[in-house]
BAGUBA-395297 format. One record per residue (C-alpha): residue in one letter; y, x, z. Coordinates in nm, 3 decimals. Example, Ala and Ser with C-alpha at 12.3 -4.5 7.8 and 13.67 -1.06 7.14 Angstrom:
<sites>
<site><rest>A</rest><v>-0.450</v><u>1.230</u><w>0.780</w></site>
<site><rest>S</rest><v>-0.106</v><u>1.367</u><w>0.714</w></site>
</sites>
This chain:
<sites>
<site><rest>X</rest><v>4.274</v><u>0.816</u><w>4.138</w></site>
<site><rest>X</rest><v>4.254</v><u>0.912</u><w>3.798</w></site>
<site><rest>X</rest><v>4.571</v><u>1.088</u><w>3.752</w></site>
<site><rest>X</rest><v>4.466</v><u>1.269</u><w>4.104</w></site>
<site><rest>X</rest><v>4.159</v><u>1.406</u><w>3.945</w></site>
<site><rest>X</rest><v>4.337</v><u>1.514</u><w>3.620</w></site>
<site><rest>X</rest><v>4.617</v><u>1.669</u><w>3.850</w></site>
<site><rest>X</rest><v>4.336</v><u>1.889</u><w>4.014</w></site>
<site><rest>X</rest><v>4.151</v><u>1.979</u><w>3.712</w></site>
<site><rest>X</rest><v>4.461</v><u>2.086</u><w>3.566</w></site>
<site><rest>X</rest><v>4.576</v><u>2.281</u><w>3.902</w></site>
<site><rest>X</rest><v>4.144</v><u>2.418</u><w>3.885</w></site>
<site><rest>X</rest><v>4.202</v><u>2.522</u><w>3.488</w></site>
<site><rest>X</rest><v>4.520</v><u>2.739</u><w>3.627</w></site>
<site><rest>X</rest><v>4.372</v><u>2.849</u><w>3.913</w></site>
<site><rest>X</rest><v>4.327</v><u>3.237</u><w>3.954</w></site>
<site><rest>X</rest><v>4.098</v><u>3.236</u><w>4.204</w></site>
<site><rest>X</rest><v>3.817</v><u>2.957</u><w>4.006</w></site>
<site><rest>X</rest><v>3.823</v><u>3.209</u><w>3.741</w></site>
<site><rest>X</rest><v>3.764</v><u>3.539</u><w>3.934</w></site>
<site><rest>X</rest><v>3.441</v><u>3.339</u><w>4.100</w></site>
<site><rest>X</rest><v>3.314</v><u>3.232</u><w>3.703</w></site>
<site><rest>X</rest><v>3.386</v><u>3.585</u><w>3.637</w></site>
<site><rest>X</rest><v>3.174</v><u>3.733</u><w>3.909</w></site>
<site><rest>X</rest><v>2.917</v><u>3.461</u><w>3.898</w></site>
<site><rest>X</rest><v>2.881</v><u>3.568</u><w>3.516</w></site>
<site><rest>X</rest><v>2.829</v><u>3.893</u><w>3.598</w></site>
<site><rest>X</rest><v>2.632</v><u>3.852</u><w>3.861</w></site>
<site><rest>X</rest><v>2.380</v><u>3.718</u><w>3.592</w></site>
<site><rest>X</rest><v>2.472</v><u>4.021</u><w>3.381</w></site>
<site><rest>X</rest><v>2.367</v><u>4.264</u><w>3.653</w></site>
<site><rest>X</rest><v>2.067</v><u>4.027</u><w>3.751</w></site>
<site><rest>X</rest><v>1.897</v><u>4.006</u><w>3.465</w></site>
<site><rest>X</rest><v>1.945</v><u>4.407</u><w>3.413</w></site>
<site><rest>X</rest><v>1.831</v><u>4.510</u><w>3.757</w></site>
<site><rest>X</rest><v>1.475</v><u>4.281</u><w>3.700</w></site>
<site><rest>X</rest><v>1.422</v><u>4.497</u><w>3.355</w></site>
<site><rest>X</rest><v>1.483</v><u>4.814</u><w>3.530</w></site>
<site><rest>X</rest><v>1.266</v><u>4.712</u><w>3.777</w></site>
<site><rest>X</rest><v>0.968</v><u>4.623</u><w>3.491</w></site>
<site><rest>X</rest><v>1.068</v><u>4.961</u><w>3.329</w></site>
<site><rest>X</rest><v>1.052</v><u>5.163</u><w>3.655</w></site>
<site><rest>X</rest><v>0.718</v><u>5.027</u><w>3.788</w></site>
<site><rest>X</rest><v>0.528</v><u>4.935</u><w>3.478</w></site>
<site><rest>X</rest><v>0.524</v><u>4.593</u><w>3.533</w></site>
<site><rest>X</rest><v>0.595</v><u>4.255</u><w>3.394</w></site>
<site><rest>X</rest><v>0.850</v><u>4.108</u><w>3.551</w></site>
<site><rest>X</rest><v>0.901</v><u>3.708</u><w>3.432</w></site>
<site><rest>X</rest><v>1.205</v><u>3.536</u><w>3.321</w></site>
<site><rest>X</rest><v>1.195</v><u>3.277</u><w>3.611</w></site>
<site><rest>X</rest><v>1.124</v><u>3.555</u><w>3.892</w></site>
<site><rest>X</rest><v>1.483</v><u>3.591</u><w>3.916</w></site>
<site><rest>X</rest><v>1.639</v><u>3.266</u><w>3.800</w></site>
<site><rest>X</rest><v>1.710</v><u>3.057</u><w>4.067</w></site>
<site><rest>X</rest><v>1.900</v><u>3.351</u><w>4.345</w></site>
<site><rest>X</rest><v>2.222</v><u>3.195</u><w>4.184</w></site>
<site><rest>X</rest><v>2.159</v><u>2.885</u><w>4.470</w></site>
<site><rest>X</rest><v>2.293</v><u>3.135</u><w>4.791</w></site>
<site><rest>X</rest><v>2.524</v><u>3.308</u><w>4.580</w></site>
<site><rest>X</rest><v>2.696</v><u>3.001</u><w>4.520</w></site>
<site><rest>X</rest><v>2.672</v><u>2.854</u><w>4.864</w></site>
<site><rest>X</rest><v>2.917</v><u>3.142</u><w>4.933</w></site>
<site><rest>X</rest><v>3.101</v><u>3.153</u><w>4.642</w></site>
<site><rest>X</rest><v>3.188</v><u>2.756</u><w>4.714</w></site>
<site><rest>X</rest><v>3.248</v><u>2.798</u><w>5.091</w></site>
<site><rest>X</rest><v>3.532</v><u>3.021</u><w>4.968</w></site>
<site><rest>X</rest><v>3.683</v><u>2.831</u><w>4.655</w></site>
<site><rest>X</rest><v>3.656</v><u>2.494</u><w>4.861</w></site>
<site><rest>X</rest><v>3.868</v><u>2.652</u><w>5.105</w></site>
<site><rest>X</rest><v>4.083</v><u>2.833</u><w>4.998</w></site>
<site><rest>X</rest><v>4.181</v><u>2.577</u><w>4.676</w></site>
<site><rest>X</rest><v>4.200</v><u>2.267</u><w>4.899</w></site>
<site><rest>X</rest><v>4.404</v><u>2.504</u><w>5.162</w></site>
<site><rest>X</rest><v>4.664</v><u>2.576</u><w>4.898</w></site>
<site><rest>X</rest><v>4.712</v><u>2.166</u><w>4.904</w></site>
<site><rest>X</rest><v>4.835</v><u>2.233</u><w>5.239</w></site>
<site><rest>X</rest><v>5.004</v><u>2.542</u><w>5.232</w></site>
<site><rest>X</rest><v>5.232</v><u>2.403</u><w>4.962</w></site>
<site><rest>X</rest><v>5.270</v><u>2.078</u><w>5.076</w></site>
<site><rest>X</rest><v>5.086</v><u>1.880</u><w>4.786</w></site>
<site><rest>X</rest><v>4.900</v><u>1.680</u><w>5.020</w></site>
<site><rest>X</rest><v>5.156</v><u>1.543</u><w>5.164</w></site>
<site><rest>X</rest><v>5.360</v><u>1.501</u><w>4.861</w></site>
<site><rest>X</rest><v>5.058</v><u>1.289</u><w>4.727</w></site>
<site><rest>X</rest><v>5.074</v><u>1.088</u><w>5.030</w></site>
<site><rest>X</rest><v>5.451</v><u>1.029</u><w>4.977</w></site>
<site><rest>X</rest><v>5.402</v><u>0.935</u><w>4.606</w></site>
<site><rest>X</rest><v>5.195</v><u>0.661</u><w>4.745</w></site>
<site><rest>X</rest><v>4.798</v><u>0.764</u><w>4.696</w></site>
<site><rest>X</rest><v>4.546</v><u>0.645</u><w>4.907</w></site>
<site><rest>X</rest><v>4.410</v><u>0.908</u><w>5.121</w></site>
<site><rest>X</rest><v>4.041</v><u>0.797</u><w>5.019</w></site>
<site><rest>X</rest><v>4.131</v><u>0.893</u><w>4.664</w></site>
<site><rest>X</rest><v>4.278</v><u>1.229</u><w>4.785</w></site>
<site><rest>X</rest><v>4.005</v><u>1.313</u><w>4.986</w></site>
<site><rest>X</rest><v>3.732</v><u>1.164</u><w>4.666</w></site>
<site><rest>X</rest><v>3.970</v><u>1.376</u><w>4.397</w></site>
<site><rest>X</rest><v>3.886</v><u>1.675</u><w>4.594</w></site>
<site><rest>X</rest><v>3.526</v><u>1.652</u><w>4.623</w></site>
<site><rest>X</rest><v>3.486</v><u>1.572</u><w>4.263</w></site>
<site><rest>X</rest><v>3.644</v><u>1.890</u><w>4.135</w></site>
<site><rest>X</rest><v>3.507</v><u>2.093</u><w>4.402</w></site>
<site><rest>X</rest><v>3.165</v><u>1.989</u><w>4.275</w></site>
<site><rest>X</rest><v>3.285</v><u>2.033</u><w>3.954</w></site>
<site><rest>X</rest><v>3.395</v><u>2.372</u><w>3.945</w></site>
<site><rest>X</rest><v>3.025</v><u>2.439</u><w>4.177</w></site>
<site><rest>X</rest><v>2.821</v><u>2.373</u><w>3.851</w></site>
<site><rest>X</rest><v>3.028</v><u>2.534</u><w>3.631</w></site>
<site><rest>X</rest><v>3.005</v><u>2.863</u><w>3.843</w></site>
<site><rest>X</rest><v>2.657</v><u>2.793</u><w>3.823</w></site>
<site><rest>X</rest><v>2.662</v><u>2.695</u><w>3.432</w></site>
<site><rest>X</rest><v>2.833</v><u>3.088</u><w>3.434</w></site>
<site><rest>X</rest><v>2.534</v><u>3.208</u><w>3.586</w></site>
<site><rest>X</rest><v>2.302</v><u>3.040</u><w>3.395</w></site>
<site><rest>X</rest><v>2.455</v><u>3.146</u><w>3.065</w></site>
<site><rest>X</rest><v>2.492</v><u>3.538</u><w>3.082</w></site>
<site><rest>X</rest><v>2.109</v><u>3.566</u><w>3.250</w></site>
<site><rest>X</rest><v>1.917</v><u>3.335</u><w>3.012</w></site>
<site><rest>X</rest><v>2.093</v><u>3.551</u><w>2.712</w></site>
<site><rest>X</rest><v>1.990</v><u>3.873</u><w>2.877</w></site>
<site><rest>X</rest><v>1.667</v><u>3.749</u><w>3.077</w></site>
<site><rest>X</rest><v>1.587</v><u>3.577</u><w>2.708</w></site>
<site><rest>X</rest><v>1.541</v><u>3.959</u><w>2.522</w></site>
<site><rest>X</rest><v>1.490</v><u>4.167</u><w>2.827</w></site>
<site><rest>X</rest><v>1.194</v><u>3.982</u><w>3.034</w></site>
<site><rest>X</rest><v>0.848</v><u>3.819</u><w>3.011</w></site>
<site><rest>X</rest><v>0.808</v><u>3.480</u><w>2.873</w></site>
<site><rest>X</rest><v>0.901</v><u>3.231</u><w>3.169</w></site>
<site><rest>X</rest><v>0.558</v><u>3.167</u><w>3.395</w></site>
<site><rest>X</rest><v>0.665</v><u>2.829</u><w>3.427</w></site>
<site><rest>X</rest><v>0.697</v><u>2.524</u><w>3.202</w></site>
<site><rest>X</rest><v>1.080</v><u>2.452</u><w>3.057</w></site>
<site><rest>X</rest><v>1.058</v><u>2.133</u><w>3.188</w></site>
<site><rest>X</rest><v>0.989</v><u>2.317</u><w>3.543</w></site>
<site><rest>X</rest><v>1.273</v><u>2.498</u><w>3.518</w></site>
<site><rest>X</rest><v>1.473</v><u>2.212</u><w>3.395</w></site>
<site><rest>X</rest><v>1.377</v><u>2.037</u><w>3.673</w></site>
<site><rest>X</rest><v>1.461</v><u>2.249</u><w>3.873</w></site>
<site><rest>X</rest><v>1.776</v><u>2.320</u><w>3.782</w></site>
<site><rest>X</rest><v>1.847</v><u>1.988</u><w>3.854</w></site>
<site><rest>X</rest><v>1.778</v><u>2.002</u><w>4.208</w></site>
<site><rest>X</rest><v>1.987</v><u>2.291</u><w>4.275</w></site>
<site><rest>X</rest><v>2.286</v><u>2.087</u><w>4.079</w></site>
<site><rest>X</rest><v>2.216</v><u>1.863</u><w>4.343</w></site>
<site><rest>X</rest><v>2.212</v><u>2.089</u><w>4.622</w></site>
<site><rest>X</rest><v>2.506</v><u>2.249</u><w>4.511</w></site>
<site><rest>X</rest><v>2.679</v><u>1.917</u><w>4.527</w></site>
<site><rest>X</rest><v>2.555</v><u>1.880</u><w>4.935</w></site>
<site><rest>X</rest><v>2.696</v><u>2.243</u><w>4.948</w></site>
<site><rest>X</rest><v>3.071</v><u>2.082</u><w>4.868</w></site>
<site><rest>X</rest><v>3.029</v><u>1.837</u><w>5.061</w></site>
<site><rest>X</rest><v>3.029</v><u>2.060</u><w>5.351</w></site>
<site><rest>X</rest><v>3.265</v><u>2.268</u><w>5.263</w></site>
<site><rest>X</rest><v>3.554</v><u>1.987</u><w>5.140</w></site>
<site><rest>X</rest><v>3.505</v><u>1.817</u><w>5.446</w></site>
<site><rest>X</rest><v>3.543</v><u>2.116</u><w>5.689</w></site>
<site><rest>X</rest><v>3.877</v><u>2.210</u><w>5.460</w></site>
<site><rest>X</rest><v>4.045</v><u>1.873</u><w>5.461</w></site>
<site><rest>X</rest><v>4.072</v><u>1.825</u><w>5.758</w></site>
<site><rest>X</rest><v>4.134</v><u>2.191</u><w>5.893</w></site>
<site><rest>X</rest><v>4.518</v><u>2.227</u><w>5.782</w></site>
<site><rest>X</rest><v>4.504</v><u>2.656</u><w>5.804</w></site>
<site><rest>X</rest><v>4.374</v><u>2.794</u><w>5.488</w></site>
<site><rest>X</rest><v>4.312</v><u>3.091</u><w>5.641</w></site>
<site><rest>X</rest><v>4.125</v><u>2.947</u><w>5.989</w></site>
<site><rest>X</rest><v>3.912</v><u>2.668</u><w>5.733</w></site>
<site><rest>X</rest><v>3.791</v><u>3.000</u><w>5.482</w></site>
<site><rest>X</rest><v>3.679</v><u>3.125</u><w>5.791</w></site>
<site><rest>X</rest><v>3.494</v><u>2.800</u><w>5.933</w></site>
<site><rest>X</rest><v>3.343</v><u>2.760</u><w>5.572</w></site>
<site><rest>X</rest><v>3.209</v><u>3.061</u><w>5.594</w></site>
<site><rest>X</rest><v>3.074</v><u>3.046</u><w>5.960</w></site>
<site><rest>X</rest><v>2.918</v><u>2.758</u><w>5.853</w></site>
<site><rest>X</rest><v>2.758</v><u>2.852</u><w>5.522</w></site>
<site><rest>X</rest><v>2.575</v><u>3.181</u><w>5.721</w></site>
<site><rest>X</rest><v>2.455</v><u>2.972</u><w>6.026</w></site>
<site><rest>X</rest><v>2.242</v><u>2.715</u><w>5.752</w></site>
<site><rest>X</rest><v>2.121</v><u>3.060</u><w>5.569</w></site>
<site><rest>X</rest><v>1.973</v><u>3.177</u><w>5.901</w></site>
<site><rest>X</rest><v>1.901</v><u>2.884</u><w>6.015</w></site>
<site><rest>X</rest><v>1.712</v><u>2.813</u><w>5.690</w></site>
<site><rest>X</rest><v>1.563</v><u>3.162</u><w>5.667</w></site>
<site><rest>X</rest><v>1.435</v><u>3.137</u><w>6.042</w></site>
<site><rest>X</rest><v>1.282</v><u>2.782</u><w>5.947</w></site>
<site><rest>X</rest><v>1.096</v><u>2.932</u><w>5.647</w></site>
<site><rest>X</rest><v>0.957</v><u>3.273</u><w>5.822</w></site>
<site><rest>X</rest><v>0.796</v><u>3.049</u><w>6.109</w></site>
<site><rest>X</rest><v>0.633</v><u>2.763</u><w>5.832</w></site>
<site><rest>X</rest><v>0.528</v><u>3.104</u><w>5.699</w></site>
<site><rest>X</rest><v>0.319</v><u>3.223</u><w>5.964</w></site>
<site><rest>X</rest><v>-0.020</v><u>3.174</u><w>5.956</w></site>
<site><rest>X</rest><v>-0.269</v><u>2.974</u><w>6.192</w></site>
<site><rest>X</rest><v>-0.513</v><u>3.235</u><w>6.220</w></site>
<site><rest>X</rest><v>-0.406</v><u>3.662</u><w>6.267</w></site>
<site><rest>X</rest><v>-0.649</v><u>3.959</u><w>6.284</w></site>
<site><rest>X</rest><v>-0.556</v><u>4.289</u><w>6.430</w></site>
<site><rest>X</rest><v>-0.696</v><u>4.689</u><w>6.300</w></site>
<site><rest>X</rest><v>-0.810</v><u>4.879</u><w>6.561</w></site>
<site><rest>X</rest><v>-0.970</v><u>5.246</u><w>6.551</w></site>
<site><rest>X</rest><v>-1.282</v><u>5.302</u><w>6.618</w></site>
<site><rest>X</rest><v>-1.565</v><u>5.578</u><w>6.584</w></site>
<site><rest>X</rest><v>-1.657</v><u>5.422</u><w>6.175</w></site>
<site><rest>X</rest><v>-1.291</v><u>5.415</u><w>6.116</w></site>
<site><rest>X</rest><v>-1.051</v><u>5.131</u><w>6.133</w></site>
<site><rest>X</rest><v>-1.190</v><u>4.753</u><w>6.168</w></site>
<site><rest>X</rest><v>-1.036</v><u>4.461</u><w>6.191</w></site>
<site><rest>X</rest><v>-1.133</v><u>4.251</u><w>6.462</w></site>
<site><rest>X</rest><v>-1.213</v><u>3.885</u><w>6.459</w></site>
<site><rest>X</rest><v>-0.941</v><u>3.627</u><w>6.405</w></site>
<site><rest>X</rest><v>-0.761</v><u>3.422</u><w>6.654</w></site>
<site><rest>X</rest><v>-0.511</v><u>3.138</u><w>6.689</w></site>
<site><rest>X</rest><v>-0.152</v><u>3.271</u><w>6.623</w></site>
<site><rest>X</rest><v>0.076</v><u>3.164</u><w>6.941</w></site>
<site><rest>X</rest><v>0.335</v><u>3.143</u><w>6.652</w></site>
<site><rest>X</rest><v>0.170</v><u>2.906</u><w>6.427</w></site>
<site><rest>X</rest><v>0.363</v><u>2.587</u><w>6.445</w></site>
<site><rest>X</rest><v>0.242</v><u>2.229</u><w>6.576</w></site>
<site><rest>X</rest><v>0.185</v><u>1.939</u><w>6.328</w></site>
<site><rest>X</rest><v>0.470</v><u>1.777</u><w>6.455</w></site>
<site><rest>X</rest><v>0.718</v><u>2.134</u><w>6.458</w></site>
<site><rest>X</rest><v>0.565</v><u>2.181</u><w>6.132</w></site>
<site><rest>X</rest><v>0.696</v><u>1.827</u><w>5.958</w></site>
<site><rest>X</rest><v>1.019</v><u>1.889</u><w>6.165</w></site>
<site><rest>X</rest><v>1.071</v><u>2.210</u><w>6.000</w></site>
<site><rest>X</rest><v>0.948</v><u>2.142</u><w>5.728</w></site>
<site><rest>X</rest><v>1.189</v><u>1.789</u><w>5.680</w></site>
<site><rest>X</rest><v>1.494</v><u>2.031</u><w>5.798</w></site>
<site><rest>X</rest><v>1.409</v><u>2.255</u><w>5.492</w></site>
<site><rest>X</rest><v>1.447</v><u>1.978</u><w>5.213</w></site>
<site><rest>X</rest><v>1.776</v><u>1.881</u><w>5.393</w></site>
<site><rest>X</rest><v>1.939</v><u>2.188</u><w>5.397</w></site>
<site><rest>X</rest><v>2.066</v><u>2.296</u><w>5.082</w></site>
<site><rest>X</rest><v>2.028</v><u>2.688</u><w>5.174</w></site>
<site><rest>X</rest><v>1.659</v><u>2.546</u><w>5.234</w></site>
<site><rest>X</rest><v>1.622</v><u>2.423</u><w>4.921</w></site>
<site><rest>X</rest><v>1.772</v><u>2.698</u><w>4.770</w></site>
<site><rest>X</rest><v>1.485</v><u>2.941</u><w>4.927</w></site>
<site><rest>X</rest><v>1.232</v><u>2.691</u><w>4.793</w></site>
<site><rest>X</rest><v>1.336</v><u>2.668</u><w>4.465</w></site>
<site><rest>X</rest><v>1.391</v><u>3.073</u><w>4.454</w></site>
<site><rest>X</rest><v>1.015</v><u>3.084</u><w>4.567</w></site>
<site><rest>X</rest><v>0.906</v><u>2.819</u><w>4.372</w></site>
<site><rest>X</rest><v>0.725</v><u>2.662</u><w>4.647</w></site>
<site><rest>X</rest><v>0.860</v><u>2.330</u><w>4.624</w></site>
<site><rest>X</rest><v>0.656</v><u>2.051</u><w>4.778</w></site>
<site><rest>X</rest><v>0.918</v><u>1.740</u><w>4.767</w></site>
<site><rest>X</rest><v>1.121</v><u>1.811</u><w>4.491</w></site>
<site><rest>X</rest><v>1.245</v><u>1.444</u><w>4.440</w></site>
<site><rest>X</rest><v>1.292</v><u>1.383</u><w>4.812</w></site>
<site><rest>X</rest><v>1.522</v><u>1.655</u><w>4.810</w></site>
<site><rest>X</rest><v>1.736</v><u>1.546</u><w>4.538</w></site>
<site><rest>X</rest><v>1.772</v><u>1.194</u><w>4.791</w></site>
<site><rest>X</rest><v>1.835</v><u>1.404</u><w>5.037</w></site>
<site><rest>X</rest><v>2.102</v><u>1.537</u><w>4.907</w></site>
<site><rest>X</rest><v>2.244</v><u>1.272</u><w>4.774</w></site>
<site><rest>X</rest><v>2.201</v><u>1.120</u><w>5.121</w></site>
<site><rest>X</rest><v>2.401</v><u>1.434</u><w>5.305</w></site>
<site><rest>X</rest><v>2.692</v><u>1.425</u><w>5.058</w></site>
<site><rest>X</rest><v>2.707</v><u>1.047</u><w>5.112</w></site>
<site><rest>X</rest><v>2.733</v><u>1.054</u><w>5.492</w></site>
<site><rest>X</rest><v>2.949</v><u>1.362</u><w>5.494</w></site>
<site><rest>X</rest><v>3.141</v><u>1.196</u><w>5.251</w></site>
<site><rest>X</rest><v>3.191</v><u>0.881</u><w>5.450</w></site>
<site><rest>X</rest><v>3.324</v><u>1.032</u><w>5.777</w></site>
<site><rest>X</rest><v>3.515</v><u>1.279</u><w>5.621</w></site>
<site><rest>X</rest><v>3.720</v><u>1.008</u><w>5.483</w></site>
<site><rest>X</rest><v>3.724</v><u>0.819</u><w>5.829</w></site>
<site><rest>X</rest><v>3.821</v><u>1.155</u><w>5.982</w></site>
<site><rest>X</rest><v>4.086</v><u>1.217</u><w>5.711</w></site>
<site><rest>X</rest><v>4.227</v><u>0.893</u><w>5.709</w></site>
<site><rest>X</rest><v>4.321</v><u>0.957</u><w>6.120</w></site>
<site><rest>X</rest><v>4.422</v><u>1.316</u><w>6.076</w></site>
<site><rest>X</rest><v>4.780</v><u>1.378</u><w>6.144</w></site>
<site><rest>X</rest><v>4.958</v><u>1.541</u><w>5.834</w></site>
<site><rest>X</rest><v>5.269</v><u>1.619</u><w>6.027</w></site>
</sites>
């Protein structure tokens, strides 16, 4: 397994398409960090160095949905897969090999986000509101969530042979959990009470408050609420709002998903036909 996951990180150091995503995800933090100043400079405003820090999470949900894809389709476009397979490697360790440097190259996109906007962010923005080890920490989680986030994404393209048609599911797949997830957060968002304005003959008043037919039950609420520390685009609009109420649940959580996506996707693999 070793010399697959040296094989990979070599074929990853090569690749053109791993360093077009570091170079956009480094500029994204370029451009970032700039747009938050002129936004401080426009409006007067202070504008923190944490206010923008963690949007890097959805970025890179994308940004992995297409390297996993399209970098584990070449394997089957050019035959390596089955050349491995020939040479006489298990497909567990082909399937583990993949994951690894598809996590890998995750958190270094990320690690080329983090770099170019805490340079910038450093000089150009407020002091951070929160504590180092906050952000630290929550860093951490989104390393983790990241990692769920390949986990998806290796699973849907090892065992979809068409580079092309697995990009696409990848993709699909990333956008349904970011609507899902941002449809989960607006109705946890709603509150339990609402007032309306009306006009009358003082002026405008707003009446008396009543139940919201929106506001969630208990139960919908811990459903919801359990479905947004699973999801990694859920945690990704947590930590991005810094409303985080289970931050160590959802690093087992994610360890959890990339375990059992792990598992079947190397019961699925080991069945798929590589003819």
């Amino acid at each position: 397994m070793n010399k697959l996951i040296s094989a990979n990180f070599m074929r990853l150091r090569k690749g053109k398409l791993f360093w077009i995503i570091i170079t956009f995800m480094f500029g994204m933090g370029i451009f970032v960090s700039c747009s938050k100043y002129y936004q401080s400079v426009r409006f007067e405003e202070p504008v923190f160095f944490d206010d923008a820090l963690f949007v890097y999470i959805s970025i890179l949900g994308f940004c992995s949905a297409i390297f996993c894809s399209l970098h584990t389709g070449t394997e089957y476009s050019d035959g390596t897969i089955r050349n491995k397979l020939i040479s006489g490697h298990d497909r567990r360790h082909i399937y583990l090999s993949n994951l690894i440097v598809n996590t890998a190259a995750a958190w270094l996109m990320t690690a080329a986000f983090l770099f170019s906007y805490t340079v910038l962010a450093s000089f150009l923005l407020e002091r951070p509101a929160a504590s180092v080890k906050t952000l630290i920490f929550y860093i951490v989680i989104s390393l983790f969530a990241e990692m769920s986030f390949a986990s998806v994404f290796t699973i849907l393209s090892m065992l979809i042979s068409r580079k092309s048609l697995s990009a696409v599911w990848c993709m699909l797949v990333f956008l349904g959990l970011f609507i899902m997830s941002m449809t989960l957060w607006s109705r946890l968002a709603e509150p339990e009470v609402v007032s309306e304005y009306q006009m009358t003959v003082n002026g405008i008043e707003q009446t008396e408050p009543k139940p919201n037919p929106l506001y969630l039950s208990p139960n919908a609420r811990n459903i919801c609420g359990f479905m947004m520390d699973v999801l990694p685009t859920g945690q990704g609009l947590q930590l991005s709002a810094f409303e985080v109420r289970h931050p160590f649940l959802m690093i087992l959580y994610s360890i959890a998903v990339s375990g059992i996506l792990t598992f079947l996707g190397i019961l699925l693999f080991r069945k798929k036909n590589l003819n």
